[in-house]
C-alpha positions in Angstrom: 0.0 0.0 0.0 1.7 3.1 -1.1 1.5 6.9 1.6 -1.9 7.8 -0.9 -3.4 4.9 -0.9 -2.8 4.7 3.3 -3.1 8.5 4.0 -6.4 7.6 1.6 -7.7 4.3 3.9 -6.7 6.1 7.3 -8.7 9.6 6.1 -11.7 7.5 4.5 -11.9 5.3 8.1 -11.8 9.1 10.3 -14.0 10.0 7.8 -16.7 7.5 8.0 -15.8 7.4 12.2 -16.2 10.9 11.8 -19.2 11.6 10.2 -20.9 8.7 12.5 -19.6 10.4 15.6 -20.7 13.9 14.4 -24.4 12.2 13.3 -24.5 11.6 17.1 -23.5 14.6 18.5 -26.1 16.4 16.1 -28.3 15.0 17.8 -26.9 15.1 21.2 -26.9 19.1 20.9 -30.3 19.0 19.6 -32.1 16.8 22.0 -29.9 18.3 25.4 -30.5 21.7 24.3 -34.2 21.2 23.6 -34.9 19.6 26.9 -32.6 21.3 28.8 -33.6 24.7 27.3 -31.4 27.9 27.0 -30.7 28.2 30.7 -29.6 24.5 31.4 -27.8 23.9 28.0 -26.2 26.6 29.4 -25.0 25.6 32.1 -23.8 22.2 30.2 -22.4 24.5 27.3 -20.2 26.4 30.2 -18.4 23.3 32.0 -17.8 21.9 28.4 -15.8 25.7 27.6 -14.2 25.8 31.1 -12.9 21.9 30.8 -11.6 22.5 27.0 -9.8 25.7 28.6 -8.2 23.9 31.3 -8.6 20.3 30.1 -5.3 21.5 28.5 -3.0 21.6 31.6 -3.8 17.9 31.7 -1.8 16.7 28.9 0.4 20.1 28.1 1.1 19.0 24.6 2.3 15.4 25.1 0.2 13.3 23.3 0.6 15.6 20.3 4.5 15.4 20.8 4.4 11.5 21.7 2.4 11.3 17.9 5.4 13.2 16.1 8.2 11.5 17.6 6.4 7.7 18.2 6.0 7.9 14.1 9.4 8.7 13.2 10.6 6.0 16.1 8.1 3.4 17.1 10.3 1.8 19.2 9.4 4.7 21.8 6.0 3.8 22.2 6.5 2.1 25.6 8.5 4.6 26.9 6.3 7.0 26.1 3.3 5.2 26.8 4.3 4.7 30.8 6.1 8.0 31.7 3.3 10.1 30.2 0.8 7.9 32.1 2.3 9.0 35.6 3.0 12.6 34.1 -0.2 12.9 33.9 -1.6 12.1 37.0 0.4 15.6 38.8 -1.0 17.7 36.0 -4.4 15.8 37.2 -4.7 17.4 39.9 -3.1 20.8 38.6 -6.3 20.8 36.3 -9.0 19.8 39.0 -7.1 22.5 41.7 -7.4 25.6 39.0 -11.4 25.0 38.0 -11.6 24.8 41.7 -10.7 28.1 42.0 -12.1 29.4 39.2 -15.4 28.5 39.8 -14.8 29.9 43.3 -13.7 33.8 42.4 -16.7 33.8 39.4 -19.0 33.1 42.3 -21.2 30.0 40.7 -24.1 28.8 42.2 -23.7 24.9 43.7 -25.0 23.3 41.0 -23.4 25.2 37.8 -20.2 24.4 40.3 -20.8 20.5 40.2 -21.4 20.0 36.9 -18.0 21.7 35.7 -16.7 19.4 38.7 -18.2 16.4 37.2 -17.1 17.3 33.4 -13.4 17.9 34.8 -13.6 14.4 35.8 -14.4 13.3 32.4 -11.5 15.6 30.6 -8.9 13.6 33.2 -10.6 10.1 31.9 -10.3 11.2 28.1 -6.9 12.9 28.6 -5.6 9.3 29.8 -7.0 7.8 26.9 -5.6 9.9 24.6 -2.1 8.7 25.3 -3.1 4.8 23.5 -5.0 7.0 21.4 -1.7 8.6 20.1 -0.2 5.2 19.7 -3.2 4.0 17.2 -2.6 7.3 15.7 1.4 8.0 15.1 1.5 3.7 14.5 -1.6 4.4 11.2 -4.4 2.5 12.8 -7.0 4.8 12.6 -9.3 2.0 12.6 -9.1 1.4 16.2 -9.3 4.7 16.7 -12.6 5.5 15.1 -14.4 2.8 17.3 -13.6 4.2 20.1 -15.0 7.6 19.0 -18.1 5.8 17.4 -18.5 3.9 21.0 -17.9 7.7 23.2 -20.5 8.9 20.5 -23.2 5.7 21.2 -22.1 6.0 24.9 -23.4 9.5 25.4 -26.1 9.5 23.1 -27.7 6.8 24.9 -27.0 8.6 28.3 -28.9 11.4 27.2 -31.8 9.6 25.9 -32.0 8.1 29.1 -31.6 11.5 30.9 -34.9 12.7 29.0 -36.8 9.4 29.5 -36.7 9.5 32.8 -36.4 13.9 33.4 -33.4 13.9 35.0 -31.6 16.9 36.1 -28.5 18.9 34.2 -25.9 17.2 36.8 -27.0 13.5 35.4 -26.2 14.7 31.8 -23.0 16.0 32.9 -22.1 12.2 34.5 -23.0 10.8 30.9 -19.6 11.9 30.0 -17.6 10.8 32.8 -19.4 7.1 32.3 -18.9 7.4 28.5 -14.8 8.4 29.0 -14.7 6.0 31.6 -15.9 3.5 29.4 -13.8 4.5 26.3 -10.3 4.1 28.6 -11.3 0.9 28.9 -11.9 0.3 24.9 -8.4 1.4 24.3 -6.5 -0.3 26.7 -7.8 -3.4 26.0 -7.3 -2.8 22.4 -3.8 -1.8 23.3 -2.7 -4.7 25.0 -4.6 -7.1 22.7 -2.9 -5.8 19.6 0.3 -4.6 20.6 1.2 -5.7 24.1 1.1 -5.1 27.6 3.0 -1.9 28.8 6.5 -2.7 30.1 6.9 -0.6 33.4 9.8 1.7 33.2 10.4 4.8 34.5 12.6 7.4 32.8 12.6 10.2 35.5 15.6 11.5 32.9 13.1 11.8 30.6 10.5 13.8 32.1 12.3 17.3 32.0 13.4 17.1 28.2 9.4 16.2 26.8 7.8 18.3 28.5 10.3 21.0 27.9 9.4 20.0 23.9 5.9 19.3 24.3 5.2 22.5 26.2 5.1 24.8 22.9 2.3 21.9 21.7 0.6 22.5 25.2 0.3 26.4 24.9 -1.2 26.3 21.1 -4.0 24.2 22.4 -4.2 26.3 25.8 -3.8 29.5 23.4 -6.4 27.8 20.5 -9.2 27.1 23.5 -9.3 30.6 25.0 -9.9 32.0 22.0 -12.4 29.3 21.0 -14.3 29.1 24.4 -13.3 32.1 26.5 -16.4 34.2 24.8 -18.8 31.5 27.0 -17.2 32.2 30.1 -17.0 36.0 29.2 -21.1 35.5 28.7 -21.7 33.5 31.4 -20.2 36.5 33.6 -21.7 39.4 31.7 -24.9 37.7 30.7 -25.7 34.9 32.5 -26.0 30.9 31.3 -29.3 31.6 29.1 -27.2 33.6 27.1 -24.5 31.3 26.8 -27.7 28.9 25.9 -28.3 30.6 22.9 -24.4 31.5 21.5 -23.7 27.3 22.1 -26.7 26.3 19.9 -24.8 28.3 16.9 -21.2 27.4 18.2 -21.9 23.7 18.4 -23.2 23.8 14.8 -20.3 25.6 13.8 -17.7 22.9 16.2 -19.9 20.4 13.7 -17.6 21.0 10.5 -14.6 20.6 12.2 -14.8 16.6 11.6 -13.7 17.6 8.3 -10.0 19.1 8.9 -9.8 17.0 12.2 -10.5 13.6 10.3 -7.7 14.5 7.5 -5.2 16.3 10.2 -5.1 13.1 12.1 -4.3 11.1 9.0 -1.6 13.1 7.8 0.3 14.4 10.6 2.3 11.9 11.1 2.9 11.0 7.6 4.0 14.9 7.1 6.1 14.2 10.0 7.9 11.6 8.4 8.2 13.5 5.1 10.1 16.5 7.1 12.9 13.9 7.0 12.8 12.1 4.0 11.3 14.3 0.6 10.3 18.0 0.7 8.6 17.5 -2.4 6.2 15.0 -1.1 5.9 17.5 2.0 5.1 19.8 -0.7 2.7 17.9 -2.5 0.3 17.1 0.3 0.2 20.8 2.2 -0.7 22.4 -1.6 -3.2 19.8 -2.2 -3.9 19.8 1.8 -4.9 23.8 1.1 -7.0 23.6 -1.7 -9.3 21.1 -0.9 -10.2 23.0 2.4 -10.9 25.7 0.3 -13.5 23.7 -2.0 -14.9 22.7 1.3 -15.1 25.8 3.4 -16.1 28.3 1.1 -19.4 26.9 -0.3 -19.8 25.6 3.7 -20.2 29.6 4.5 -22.2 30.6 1.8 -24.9 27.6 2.1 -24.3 27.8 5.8 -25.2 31.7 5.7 -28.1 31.0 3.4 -29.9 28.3 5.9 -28.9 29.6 8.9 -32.7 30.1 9.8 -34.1 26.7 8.4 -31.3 24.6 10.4 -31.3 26.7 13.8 -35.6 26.3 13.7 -35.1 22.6 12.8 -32.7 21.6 15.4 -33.4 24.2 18.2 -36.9 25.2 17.4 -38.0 28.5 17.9 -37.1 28.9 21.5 -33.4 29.5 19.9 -34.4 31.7 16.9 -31.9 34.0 18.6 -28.8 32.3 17.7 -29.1 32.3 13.6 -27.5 35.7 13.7 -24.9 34.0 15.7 -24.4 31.5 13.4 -24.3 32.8 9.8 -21.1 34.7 11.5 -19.3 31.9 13.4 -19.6 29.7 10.4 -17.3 32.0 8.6 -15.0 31.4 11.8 -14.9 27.7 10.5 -14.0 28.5 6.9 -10.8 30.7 7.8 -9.7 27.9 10.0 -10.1 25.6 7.0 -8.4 27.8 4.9 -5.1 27.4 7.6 -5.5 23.8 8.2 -3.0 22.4 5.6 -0.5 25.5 7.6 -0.8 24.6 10.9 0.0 20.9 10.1 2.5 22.4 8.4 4.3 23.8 10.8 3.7 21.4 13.5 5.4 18.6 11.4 8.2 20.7 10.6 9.1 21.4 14.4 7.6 24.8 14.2 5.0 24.4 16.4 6.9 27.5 19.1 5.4 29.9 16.1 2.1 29.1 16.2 2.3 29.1 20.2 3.5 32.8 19.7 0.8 33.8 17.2 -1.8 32.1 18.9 -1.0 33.9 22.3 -1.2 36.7 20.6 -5.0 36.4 19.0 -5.9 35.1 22.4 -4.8 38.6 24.0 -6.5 40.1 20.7 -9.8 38.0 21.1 -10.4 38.6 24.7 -9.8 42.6 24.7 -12.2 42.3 21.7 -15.4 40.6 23.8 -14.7 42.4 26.7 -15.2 45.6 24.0 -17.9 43.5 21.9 -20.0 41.4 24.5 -21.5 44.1 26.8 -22.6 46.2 23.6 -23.9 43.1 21.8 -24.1 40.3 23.7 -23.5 36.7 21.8 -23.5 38.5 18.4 -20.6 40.7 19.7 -18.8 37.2 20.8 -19.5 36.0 17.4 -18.0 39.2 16.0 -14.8 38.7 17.9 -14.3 35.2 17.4 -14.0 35.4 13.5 -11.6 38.4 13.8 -9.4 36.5 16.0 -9.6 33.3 13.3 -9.0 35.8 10.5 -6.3 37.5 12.4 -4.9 34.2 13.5 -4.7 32.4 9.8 -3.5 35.1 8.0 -0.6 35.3 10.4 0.1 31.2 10.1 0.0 31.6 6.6 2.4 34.3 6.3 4.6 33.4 8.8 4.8 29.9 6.4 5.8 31.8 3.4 8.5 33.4 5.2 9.8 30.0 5.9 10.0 29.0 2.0 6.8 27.0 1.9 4.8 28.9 -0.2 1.9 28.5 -2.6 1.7 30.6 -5.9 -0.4 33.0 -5.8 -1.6 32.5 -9.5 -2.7 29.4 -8.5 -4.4 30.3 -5.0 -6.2 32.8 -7.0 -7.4 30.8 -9.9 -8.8 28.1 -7.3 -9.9 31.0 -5.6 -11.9 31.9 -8.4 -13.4 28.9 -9.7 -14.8 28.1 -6.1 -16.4 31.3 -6.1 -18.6 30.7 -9.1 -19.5 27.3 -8.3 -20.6 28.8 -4.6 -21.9 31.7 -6.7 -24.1 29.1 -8.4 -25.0 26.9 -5.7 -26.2 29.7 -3.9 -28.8 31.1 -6.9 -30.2 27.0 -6.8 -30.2 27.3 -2.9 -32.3 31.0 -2.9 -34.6 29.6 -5.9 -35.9 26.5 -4.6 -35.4 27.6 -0.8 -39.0 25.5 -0.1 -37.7 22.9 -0.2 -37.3 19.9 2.6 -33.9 20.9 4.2 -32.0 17.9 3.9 -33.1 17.4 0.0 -31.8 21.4 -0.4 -28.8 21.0 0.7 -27.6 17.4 -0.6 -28.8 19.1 -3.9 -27.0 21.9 -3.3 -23.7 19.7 -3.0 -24.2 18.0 -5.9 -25.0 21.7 -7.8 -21.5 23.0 -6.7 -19.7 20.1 -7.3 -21.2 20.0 -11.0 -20.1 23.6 -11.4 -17.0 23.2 -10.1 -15.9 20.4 -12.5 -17.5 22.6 -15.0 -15.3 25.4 -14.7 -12.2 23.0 -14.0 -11.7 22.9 -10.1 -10.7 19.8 -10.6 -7.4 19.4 -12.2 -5.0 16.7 -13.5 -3.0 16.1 -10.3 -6.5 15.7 -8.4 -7.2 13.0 -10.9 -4.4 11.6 -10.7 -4.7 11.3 -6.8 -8.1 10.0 -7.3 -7.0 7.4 -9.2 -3.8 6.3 -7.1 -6.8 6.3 -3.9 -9.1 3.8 -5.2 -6.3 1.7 -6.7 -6.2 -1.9 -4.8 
């Protein structure tokens, strides 16, 4: 199996893992934030920001950096595998002690309190995980992988079916996760020791100070990365209260939806980019162009149809009780398509053992993001968050990008321009069909509306030899 045909089955298992997983947590959002209403999928929506904020301290960029080097070395694994494991457990309790006192200066009632307790919990139980998780992943066996996100998926989803079956309270939805992580940690050690083998106990206090001295730059892009992405909740939950935060998470969870997309193809190629650091630029090359312009066929036409529907999805999922947050949504969407459009760079750089950059530029947007709500959300509310939260992401990518082509990895701008073009009038066109037969059911409008721009983008030649040829190399057996 040659790196396109496995980049290729790795990508189309995420994918289909993926797409499964995000079916689920469609209707996870939808069915917690219609029972729970604004106020309580609030209150859920605020432990979820808090614990992605400070979920970070827990693994400070280790698993990311134990994915890099575990790909170029698989002998490491072990070693890796065991002194993370007991690295982890300190920084445990690092996390748990911080919440503790945030939730203690920002004054929350018992209740909001407990449930960011009990989602902590859960964060610790995934963060564990994640180390074998990194093993499937820098070792190509996405397959293993995907179950466990399909099971994590099925595992919450049934908890809150339960939870409405029976009309439980917000604290038993937050325990859903800690069950469901507690049950997933179990999935991938067994895995682990059934198809590798059982972790051989040895300590490398030696070893400690070096990785997380390297894995610290990892650490601070996702600590910088989550402010930015969930400090506007907490900001509104101060300012506004947790209804408010109710109605800004029913358009942010949509927009987290289209993530699946870069995350599913990021955690195929990142450690074959890794490898190609070391062994052929112009395969490195090959795959961050290509990498680039198909977010770009993605995330553009996502906006516009996104933009378009904004009312008919937030009505469908939300009902009207949430009619509130389209506004919210046909900006953070656009949020989603500039981090698209950076994808392909920030895998870039990370693979290249530039990943101190993007800590830098991402502390910076986060000091840039915050000053912005605290200018934005007391005029506007959740629209003012939205606001701010695609500045920082168009602030942020430009600055990746940039920074890349100062580095020699560039694109040419002809090129970025013609693609640039050619999506345009295919989204151009998909929109006119989307506007004209707008009465239609929702789901037939907008698979149509794929098919419509993907039909116009052919026409107009979007899709070009070296796509073909990649095509054709993929479904090769």
């Amino acid at each position: 199996m040659n790196t396109v045909q496995r980049i290729a089955k790795n990508t189309g298992v995420m994918f289909v893992s993926q797409i499964l997983t995000y079916v689920l947590g469609f209707f996870i959002t939808m069915y917690t934030g219609q029972y729970l209403g604004a106020n309580g999928f609030g209150i859920i929506s605020l432990a979820l920001s808090i614990t992605a904020i400070f979920g970070v301290f827990v693994d400070m960029g280790l698993s990311t950096l134990m994915i890099r080097e575990t790909a170029r070395n698989k002998s490491l694994s072990n070693k890796y595998i065991v002194n993370l494991a007991l690295m982890k457990v300190p920084l445990s309790i690092l996390t748990f002690g911080s919440i503790a006192l945030l939730v203690y200066c920002f004054h929350y009632s018992p209740m909001v309190a407990n449930v960011i307790y009990i989602i902590t919990l859960s964060v610790i139980l995934n963060s564990f995980s994640g180390i074998l998780a990194a093993i499937f992943q820098s070792h190509e066996k996405m397959e293993y992988l995907s179950v466990n996100n399909i099971l994590n998926s099925i595992l919450i989803f049934a908890g809150v079916l339960i939870g409405i079956h029976y009309q439980f309270s917000v604290t038993f939805f937050a325990l859903v996760y800690v069950i469901a992580n507690a049950l997933s940690l179990i999935y991938v050690g067994s895995v682990y020791i059934w198809k590798f083998s059982m972790p051989k106990f040895e300590i490398d206090l030696s070893f400690w100070k070096p990785t997380i001295k390297e894995a610290w730059s990892f650490g601070l892009i996702g600590l910088s990365g989550n402010l930015y992405t969930y400090i506007d909740s907490i900001m509104l939950s101060v300012f506004q209260g947790t209804e408010v935060v109710g109605l800004y998470s029913a358009a942010y969870r949509l927009m987290l939806v289209t993530l699946f997309i870069p995350t599913t193809i990021n955690t195929a190629v990142f450690p074959v980019m890794s490898r190609f650091y070391n062994s052929s630029r112009e395969s490195l090359n090959l795959m961050y162009e290509r990498y680039f312009k198909y977010m770009i066929i993605v995330g553009i036409p996502m906006g516009v149809g996104t933009t378009i529907l904004a009312k008919s999805i937030i009505l469908l999922i939300f009902k009207s009780g949430y009619i509130e947050s389209v506004g919210a949504l046909q900006i953070l969407i656009w949020t989603m398509v500039f981090t698209f459009i950076g994808a392909s760079f920030v895998q870039l750089l990370q693979s290249i053992n530039k990943q101190l950059i993007i800590t830098k530029i991402s502390i910076i947007c986060v000091i840039i993001n915050i000053l912005l709500n605290l200018v934005l959300i007391p005029r506007y509310s959740f629209i003012g968050a939205s606001i701010a939260t695609l500045l920082t992401e168009v602030i942020l990518v430009s600055y990746i990008i940039s920074t890349s082509y100062k580095l020699g990895y560039k694109i040419e701008h002809k090129i970025v321009l013609k693609d640039l073009a050619r999506v345009i009038v295919a989204s151009t066109v998909m929109s006119i069909f989307l506007l004209h037969f707008h009465y239609l059911n929702l789901f037939l409008l907008i698979i149509m509306g794929i098919l419509v721009y993907f039909a116009a983008l052919y026409i107009v030649g979007g899709i070009d030899d070296v796509d073909r040829d990649l095509i054709k190399q993929t479904l090769k057996r």
